[in-house]
C-alpha positions in Angstrom: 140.1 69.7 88.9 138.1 70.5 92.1 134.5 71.4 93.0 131.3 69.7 92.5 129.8 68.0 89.6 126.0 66.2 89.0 126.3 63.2 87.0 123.9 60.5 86.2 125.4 56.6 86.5 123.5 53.1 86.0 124.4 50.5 88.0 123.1 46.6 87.9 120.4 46.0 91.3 123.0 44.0 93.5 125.8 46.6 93.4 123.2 50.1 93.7 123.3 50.2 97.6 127.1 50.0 97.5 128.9 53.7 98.1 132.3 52.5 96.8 131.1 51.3 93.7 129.0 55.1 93.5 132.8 56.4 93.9 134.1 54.1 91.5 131.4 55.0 88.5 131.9 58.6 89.7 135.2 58.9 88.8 135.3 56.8 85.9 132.3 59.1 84.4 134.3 61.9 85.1 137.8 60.3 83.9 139.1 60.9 87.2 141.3 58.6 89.5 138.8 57.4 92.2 141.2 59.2 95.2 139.8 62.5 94.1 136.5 62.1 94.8 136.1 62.9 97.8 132.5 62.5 98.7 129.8 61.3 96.7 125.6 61.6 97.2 122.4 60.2 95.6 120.1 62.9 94.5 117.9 60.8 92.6 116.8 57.2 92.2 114.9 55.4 89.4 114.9 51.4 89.1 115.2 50.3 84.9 113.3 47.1 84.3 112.7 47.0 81.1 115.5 44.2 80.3 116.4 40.8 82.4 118.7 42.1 84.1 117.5 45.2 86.3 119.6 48.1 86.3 119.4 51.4 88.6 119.6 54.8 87.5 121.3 57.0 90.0 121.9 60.3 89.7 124.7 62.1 91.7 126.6 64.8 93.3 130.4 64.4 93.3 132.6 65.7 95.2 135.8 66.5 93.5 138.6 66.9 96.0 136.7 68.7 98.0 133.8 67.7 100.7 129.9 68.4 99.4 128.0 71.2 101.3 126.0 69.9 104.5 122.8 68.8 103.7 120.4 70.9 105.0 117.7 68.1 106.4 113.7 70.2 106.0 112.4 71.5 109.3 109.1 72.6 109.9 108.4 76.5 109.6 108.6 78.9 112.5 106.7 81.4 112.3 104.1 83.4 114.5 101.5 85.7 113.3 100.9 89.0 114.4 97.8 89.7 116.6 95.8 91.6 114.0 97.0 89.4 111.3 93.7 89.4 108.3 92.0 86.2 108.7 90.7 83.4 105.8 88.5 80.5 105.9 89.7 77.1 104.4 86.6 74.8 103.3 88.7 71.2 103.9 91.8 70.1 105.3 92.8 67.8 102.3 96.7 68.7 100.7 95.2 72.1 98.9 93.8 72.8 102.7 96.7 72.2 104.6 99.2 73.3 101.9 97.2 76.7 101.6 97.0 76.9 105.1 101.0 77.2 105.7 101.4 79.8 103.2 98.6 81.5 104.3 100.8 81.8 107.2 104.2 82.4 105.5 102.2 85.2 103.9 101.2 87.1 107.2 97.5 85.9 107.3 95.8 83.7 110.1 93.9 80.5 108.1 90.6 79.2 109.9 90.4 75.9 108.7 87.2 74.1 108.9 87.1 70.5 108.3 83.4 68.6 108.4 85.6 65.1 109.5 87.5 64.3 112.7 91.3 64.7 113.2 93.2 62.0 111.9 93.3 59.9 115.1 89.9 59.8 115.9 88.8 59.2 112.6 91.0 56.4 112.1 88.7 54.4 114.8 85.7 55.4 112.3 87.3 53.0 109.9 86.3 50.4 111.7 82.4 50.3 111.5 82.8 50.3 107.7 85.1 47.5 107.6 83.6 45.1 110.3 80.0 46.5 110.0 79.3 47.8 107.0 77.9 51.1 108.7 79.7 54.5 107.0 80.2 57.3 109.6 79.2 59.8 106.7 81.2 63.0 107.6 84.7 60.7 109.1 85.1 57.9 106.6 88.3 57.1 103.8 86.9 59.7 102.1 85.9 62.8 104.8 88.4 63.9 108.5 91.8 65.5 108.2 94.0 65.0 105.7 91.5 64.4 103.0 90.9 60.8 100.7 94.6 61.0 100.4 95.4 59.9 104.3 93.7 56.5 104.0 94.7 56.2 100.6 98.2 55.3 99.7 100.4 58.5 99.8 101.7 58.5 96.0 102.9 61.2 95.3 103.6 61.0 91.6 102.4 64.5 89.7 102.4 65.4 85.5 103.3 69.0 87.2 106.5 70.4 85.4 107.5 73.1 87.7 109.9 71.2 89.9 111.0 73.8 92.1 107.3 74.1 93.7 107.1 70.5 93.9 110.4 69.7 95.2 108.9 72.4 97.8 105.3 70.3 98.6 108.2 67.4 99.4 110.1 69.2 101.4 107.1 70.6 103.4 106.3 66.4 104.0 109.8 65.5 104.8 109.7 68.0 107.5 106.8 67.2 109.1 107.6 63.8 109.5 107.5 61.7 105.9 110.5 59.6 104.9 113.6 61.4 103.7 113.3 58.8 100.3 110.7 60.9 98.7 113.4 63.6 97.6 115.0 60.8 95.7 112.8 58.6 94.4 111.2 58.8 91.0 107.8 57.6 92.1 107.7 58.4 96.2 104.9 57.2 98.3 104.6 58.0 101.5 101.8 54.8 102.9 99.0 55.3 104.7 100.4 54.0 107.6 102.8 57.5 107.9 100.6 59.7 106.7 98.8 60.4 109.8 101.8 61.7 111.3 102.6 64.0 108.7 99.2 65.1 108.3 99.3 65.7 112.6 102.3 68.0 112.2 101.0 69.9 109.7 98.3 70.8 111.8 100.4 71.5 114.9 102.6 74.0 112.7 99.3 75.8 111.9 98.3 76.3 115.7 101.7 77.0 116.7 101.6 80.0 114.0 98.3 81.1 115.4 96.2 79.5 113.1 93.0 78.0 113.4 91.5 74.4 113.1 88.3 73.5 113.5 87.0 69.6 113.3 83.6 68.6 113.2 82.6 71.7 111.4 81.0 70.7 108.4 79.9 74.2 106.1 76.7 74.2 105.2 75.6 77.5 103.7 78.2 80.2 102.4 77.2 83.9 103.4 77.2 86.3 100.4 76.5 89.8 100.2 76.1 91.2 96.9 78.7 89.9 94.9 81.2 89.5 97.8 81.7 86.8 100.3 81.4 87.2 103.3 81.6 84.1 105.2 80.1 81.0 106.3 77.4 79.0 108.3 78.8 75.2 110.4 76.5 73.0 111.0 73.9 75.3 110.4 74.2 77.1 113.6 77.8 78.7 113.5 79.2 82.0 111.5 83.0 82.8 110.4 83.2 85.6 108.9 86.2 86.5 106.5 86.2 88.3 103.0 88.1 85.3 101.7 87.1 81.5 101.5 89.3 78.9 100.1 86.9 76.3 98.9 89.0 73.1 99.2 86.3 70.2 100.1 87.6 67.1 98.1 85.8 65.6 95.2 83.3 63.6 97.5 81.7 66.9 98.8 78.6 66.0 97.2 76.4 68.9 99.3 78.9 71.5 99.1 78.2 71.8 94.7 74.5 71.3 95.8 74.2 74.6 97.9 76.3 76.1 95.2 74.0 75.0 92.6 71.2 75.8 95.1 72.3 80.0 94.8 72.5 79.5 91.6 75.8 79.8 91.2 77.9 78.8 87.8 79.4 75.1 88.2 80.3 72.7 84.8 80.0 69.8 84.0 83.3 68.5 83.4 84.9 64.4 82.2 85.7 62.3 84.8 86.0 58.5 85.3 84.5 54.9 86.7 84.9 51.2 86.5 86.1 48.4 89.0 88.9 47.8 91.0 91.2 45.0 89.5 93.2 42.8 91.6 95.5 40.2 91.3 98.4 38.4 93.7 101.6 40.7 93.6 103.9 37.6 92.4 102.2 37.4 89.7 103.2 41.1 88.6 106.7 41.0 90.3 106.9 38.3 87.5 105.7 39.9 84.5 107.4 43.5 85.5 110.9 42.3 86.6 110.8 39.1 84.5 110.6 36.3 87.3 110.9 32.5 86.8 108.0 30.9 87.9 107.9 30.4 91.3 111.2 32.8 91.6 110.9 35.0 94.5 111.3 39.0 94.4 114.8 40.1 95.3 114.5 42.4 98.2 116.1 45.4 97.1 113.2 45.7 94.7 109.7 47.3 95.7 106.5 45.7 94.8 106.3 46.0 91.3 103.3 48.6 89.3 101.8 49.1 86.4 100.6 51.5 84.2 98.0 50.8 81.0 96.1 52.9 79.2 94.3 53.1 75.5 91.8 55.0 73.6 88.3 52.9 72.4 86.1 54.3 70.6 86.8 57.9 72.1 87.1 57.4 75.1 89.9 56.8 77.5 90.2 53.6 79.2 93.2 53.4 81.9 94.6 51.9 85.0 94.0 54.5 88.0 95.7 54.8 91.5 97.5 51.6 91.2 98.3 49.9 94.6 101.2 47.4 94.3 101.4 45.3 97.6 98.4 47.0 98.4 94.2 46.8 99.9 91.0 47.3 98.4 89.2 49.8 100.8 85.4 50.6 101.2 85.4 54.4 100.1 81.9 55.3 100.4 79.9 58.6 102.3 77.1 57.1 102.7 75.0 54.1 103.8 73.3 53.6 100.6 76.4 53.2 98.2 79.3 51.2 97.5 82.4 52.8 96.5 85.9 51.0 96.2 89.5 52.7 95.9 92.9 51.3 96.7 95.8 51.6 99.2 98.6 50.6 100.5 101.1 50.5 103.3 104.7 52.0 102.9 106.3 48.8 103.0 103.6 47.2 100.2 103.8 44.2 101.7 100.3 42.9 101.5 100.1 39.8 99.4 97.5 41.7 96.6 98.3 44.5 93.8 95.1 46.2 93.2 94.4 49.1 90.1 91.1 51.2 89.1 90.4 49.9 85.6 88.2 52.8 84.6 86.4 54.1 81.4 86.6 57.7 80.7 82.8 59.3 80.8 82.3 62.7 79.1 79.5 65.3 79.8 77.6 64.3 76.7 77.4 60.6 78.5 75.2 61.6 81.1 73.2 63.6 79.3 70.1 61.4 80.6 70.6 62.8 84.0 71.3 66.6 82.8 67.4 68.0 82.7 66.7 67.2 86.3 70.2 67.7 87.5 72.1 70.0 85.6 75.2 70.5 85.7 75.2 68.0 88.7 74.5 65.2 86.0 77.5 63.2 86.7 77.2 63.2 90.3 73.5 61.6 90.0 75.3 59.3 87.2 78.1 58.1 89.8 75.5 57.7 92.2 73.1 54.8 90.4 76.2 53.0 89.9 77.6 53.5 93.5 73.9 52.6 95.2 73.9 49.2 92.3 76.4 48.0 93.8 75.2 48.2 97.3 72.2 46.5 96.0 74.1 43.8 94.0 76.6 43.4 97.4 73.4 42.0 99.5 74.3 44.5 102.4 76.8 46.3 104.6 79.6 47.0 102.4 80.5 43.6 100.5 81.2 44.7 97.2 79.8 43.0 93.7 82.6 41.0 92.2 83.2 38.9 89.1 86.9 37.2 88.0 87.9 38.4 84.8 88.1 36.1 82.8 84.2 35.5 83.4 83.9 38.9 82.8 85.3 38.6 79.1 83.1 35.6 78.7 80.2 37.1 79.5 79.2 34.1 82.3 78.8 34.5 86.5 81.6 33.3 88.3 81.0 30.1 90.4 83.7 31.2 92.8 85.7 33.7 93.6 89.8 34.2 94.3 90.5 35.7 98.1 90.7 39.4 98.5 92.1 42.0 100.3 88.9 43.5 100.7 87.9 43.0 104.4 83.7 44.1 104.1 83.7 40.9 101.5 82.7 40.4 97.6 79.6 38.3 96.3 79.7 37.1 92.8 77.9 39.5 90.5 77.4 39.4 86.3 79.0 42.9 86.3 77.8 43.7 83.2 74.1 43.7 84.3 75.0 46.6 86.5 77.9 48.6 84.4 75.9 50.8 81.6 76.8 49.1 77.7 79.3 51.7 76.8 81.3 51.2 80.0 81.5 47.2 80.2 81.9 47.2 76.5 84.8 49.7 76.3 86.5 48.3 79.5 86.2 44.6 78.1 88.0 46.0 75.1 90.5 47.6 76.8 90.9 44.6 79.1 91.7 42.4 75.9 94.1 44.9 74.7 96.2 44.6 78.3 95.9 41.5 78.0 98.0 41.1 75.0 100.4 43.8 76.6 101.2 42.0 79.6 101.2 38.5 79.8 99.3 37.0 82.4 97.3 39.7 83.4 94.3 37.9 82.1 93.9 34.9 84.4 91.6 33.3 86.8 93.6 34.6 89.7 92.6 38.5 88.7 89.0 39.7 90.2 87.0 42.9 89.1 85.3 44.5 92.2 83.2 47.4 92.3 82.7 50.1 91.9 85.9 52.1 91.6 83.4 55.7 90.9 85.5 58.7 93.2 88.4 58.9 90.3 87.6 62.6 89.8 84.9 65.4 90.7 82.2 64.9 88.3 82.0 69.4 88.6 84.1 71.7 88.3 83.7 75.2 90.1 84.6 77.7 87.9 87.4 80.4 89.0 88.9 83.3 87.0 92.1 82.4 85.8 94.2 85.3 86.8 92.3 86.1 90.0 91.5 82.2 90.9 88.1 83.9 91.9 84.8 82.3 91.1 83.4 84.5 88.5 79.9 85.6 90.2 81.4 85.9 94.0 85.0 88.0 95.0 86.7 86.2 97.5 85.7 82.6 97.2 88.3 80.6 96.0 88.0 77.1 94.4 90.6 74.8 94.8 91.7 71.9 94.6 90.5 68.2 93.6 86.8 69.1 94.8 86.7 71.9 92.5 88.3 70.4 89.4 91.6 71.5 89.3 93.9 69.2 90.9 94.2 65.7 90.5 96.2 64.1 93.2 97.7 64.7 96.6 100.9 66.9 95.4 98.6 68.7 92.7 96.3 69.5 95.1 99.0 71.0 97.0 100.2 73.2 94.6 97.0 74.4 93.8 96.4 75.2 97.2 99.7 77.2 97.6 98.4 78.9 94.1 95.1 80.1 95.8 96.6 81.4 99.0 99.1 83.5 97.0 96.3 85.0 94.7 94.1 85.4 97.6 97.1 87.5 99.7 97.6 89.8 96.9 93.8 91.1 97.0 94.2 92.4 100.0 
């Protein structure tokens, strides 16, 4: 027997970095004497924690006496356009930018990307204001520059898409412009927001190299339409690019790109999205309950900072952990100086000292139908934005962020005190429920009770709500036909993305981008 078989081993924690005991599994799951495999290599990792003892899954290619092919490590594309090559404007240099920008290019066209923010290195100073000061840069923030929310944001990369061959393909892309080689294995890979600026930099520099454009500090703010056809659109309300095709891929904190939309009357929808608080507690204290810890029994080092997923149903409506940060930060994610908006991240080592989750409450079009005759079908923006500008009014100032420990919250009482927190602007004790509306605090304290009685311990003084966690989701949706990804009233624009409700994470976003540049290539 020769060749090369896939085969799918477990193997307990301590022994699932060790190559001859991958050989030794091998060819006892083949019922083969361990001198004939000749070469043996991980193809996918998942960690099994469900019992005492941990166990690994690994999944395999074997060599059977014969070596494995060479691994072919990604490399960025190297391609050039040609001088006349037909040109398209990207809205947003997010994953669906960047990712539709690439095969833009694969495809023979020359992307203009136009990005309101900064490039990644000088917006990363523009952190600063908003964690020392308080003061929101309002077009380079977590939320607005290159590489979209996603940069400052954590890097997961987990996806519900089933077609693996594209997404294998969005890690590939990453791998090549710099992210870790442990994506292509890992069941759940995150990349850290500490790497992704690098990747994100590449990714540009492939696009210039090609002959592509990218333009920073260019925020969009009128879209030129003749007829029924775009035809391009205004900068910063002085500029023109022209080009019969516009990829529309702003992000879902683009608050004044479904404005000018809904200005030309142009169809947007309503569409579910999600808010609540940002729930943190110290990582130990979920190391423990996830890989079943003694008290006081450290982590063993092999194993990453233990997640969590929760979700349940109340009363119709979802209510579910979101963009959960193991060893990770609570950041400041508002756009502008009169809100408050939290979201998570972390680092790729997930070494901070805090796990922190959205706790959110599903909210449906019907539940902001208060808002809907003098906003339309901008409703749940206006509804995200009461809670968002509470808060700032709740925090006192600057960015400090109302806060409440849990278990007050349950008991309907103001904290005295709060736990420490990895959220640098600051927290100030806060009755949350005096600023969440009824059917939000009373369907999160339900769910909270229910998770509770899941998994022990997560209840407890040490845990504190923060919030608002509102940015889960656009709020709109920009309708697009669903053969020609068009929007219905204007050929040519394109929406895409997370911004125009139809992704719903960094790789999804990715592969929505891709989507739109190959259905934009084949109108041509």
């Amino acid at each position: 027997m020769e060749g090369i078989q896939t085969i799918d081993i477990q193997l307990p924690l301590d022994q699932s970095t060790e190559r001859d005991q991958w050989h030794l599994e091998a060819a006892r799951a083949l019922g083969l004497s361990s001198d004939l495999i000749t070469e043996v290599r991980i193809i996918k990792r998942s960690i099994d924690a469900r019992q005492r003892t941990i166990k690994v899954q690994l999944r395999l290619e074997v060599g059977i006496q014969s070596p494995l092919p060479v691994k072919e490590h990604p490399s960025p594309p190297n391609h050039t356009l040609p001088p006349h090559a037909p040109k398209v404007i990207i809205v947003g240099s997010g994953p669906a930018g960047l990712f539709g920008a690439l095969r833009f290019i694969e495809l023979g066209w020359c992307p203009i990307v136009l990005e309101r923010g900064k490039d990644v290195s000088a917006r990363r100073f523009d952190l600063a204001p908003i964690l020392r000061h308080g003061k929101v840069i309002e077009d380079s923030n977590y939320c607005f520059g290159e590489g979209g929310a996603g940069t400052f944001s954590d890097g997961k990369l987990y996806t519900r898409a089933k077609k693996r061959g594209p997404v294998s393909d969005v890690y590939r892309t990453l791998v090549a412009h710099g992210a870790p080689e442990e994506i292509l294995i890992d069941a759940h890979p995150h990349i850290g927001s500490n790497l992704l600026p690098n990747v994100v930099r590449a990714m540009r520099q492939s696009i210039l190299q090609a002959g592509g454009e990218v333009h920073f500090k260019s925020k969009v703010t009128d879209f030129l339409i003749q007829g029924t056809q775009i035809r391009g659109v205004i900068v910063n309300d002085r500029d023109t690019f022209e080009a019969n095709h516009v990829i529309l891929a702003t992000g879902h904190s683009a608050r004044d790109i479904y404005q000018i939309l809904h200005a030309k009357n142009l169809l947007l929808e309503p569409k579910p999205f999600a808010v609540g608080v940002r729930i943190e507690h110290p990582q130990p204290l979920i190391d423990r309950y996830q890989y079943h810890l003694r008290e006081e029994e450290p982590r063993p080092l092999l194993l990453p900072a233990a997640s969590y997923r929760l979700a349940t149903k109340i009363r119709d409506r979802g209510v579910h952990s979101f963009c959960m940060c193991p060893g990770g930060f609570i950041v400041p994610a508002a756009t502008e100086n009169d809100e408050v908006v939290v979201n998570g991240m972390s680092l790729s080592r997930r070494d901070s000292p805090y796990a922190n989750s959205g706790m959110v409450v599903t909210v449906e079009p019907e539940d902001t139908e208060t808002f809907r005759s003098e906003f339309g079908p901008l409703a749940g923006i206006a509804y995200q934005k009461v809670l968002e500008q509470a808060a700032k009014h709740a925090g006192g100032g600057g960015q400090v962020a109302p806060a409440q420990r849990v278990t007050d919250f349950l008991q309907n009482r103001c904290s005295q005190d709060l736990p420490k927190t990895s959220y640098h602007p600051g927290i100030r004790s806060t009755p949350l429920l005096e600023l969440l509306p009824a059917d939000i605090s009373g369907r999160l304290k339900e769910g909270l009770q229910q998770f509770g009685k899941q998994m022990r311990g997560y209840i407890t003084e040490e845990a504190c709500l923060i919030g608002f966690e509102t940015r889960t989701s656009s709020p709109v949706r920009i309708p697009r036909d669903p053969s020609s990804l068009q929007h219905p009233q204007v050929k040519g624009l394109y929406p895409c993305g997370e911004g125009a409700g139809f992704a719903g994470g960094i790789v999804s976003a990715a592969l929505d981008g891709i989507r739109c540049a190959e259905a934009a290539a084949a109108t041509k």
